[in-house]
C-alpha positions as CSV (number, residue, x, y, z in Angstrom):
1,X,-25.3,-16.2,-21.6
2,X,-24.3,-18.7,-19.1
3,X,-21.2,-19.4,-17.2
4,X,-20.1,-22.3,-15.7
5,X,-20.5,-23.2,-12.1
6,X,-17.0,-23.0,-10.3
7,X,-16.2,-24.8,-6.6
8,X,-13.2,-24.2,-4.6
9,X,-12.3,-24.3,-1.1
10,X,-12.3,-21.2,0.7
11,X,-10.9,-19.9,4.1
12,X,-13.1,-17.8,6.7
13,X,-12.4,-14.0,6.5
14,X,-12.9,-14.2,2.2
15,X,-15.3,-11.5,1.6
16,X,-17.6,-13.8,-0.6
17,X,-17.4,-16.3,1.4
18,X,-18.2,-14.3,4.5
19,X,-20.8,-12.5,2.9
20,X,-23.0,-16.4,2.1
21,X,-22.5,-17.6,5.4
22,X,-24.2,-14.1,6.5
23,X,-26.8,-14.8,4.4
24,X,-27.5,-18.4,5.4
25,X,-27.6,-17.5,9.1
26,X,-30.2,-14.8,7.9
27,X,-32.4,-17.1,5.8
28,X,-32.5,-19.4,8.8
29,X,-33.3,-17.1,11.0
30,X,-36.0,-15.4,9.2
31,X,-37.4,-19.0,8.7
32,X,-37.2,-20.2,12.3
33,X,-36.8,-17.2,14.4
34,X,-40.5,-15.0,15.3
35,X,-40.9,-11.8,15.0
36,X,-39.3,-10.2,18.3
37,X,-37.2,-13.2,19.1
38,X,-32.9,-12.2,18.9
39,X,-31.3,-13.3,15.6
40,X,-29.2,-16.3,16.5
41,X,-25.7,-16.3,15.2
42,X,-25.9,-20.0,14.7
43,X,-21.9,-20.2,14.9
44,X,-19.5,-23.0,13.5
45,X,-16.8,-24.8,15.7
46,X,-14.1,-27.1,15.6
47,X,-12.0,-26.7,12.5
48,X,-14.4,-25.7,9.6
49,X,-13.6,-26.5,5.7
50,X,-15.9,-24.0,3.5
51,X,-16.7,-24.2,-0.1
52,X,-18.1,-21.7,-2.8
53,X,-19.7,-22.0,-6.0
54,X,-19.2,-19.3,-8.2
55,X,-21.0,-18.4,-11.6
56,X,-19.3,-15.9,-13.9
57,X,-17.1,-15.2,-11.0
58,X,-19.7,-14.2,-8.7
59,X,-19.9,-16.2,-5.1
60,X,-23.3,-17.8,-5.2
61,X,-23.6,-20.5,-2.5
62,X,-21.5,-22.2,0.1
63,X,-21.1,-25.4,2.3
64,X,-19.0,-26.2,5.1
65,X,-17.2,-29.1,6.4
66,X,-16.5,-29.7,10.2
67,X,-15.0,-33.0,11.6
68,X,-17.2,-34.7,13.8
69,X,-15.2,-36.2,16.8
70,X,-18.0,-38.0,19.4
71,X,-18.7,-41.8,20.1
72,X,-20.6,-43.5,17.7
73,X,-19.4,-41.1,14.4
74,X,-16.2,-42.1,13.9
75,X,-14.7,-41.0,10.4
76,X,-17.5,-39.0,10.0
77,X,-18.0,-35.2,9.2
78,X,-20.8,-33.1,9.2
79,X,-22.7,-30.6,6.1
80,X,-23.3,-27.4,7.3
81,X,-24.1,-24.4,5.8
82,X,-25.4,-25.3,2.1
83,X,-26.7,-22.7,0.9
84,X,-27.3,-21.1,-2.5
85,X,-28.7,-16.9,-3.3
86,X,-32.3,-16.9,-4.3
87,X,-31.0,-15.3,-7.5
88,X,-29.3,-18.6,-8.6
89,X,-31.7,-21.4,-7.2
90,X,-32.5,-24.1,-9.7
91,X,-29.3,-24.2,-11.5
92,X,-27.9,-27.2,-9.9
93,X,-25.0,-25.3,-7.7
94,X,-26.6,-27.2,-4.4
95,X,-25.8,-30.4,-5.9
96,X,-22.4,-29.1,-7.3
97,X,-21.8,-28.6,-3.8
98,X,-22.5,-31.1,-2.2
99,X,-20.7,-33.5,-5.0
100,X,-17.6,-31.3,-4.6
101,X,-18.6,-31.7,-0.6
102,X,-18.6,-35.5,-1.0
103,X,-15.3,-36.1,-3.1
104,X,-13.2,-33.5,-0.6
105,X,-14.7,-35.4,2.6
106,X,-13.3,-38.7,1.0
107,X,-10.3,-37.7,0.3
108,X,-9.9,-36.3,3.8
109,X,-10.6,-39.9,5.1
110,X,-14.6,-39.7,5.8
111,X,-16.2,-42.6,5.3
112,X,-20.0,-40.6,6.3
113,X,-21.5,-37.5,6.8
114,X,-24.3,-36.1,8.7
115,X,-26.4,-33.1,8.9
116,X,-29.4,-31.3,10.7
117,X,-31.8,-29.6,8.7
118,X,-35.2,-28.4,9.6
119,X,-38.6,-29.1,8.8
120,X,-39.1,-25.4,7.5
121,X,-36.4,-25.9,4.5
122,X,-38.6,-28.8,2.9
123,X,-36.2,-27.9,-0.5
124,X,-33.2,-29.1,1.6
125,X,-35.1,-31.6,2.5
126,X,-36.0,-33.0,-0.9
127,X,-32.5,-32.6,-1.9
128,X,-30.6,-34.6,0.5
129,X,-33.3,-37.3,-0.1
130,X,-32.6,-37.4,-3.6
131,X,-28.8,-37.4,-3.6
132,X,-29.1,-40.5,-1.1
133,X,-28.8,-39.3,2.6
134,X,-31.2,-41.4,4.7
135,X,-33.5,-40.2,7.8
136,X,-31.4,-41.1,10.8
137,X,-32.4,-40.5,14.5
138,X,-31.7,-36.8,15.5
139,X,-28.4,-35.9,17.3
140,X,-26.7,-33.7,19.3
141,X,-28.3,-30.0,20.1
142,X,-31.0,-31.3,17.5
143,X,-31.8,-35.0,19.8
144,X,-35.3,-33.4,20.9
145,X,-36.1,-31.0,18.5
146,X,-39.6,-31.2,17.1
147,X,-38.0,-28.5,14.4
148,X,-34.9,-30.6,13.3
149,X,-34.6,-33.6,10.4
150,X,-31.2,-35.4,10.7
151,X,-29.6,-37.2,7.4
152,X,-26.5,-39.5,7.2
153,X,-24.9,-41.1,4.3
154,X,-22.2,-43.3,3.7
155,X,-19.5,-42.2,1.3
């Protein structure tokens, strides 16, 4: 049977929630990191926005919003975070995310968003290419990275 794909806006300290996030910063670890090299934490600032799909209930994948507030990215805000459990992959929920992303980012006032992904998450990749985001030059912590693929899009 198959149950419906649910998004909501959670806050930092729900279980399920916390428990995605976990698991992103593992998956991105494990794909980046070598063997013998610390586990970064790959933290969040500035005030974060997070969402969850759920199937049946059951957390299966998140994104998170933060506000982006340096010169040149005005009314813009940045995707971090999307991630979906192996377990539920090719159901759609990344793109129910990042629609749900989208339509909550405009009505916050956005008028683009950014994001850094790397060249080791060619799926992610793939994805933001088809829902629209373009190549743009890489920015911030990300400006020299050989590792790093930056997107924009204008909502």
């Amino acid at each position: 049977m198959s149950h419906p794909v649910q998004v909501e806006e959670r806050k930092a300290g729900d279980p399920g929630l916390d428990a995605l996030v976990s698991a992103a910063v593992a998956e991105l670890n494990r794909r980046y990191r070598d063997p013998g090299d610390p586990w970064e934490d790959y933290p969040l600032h500035g005030d974060v926005v997070f969402h969850v799909a759920t199937v049946g209930g059951e957390p299966a994948g998140c994104i998170a919003r933060v506000d982006v507030d340096e010169p040149g990215w005005a009314r813009t805000v940045e995707m971090k975070r999307v991630f979906v459990q192996e377990r539920f992959r090719g159901r759609g929920l990344a793109r129910a995310l990042v629609a749900a992303f989208e339509t909550a980012a405009r009505e916050a006032g956005a008028h683009r968003v950014r994001l850094e992904t790397g060249t080791r998450q060619p799926e992610a990749m793939a994805l933001y290419e088809a829902l629209g985001y373009a190549r743009t030059a890489n920015f911030g912590p990300w400006a020299d990275s050989p590792l790093s693929v930056c997107y924009a899009k204008e909502l």
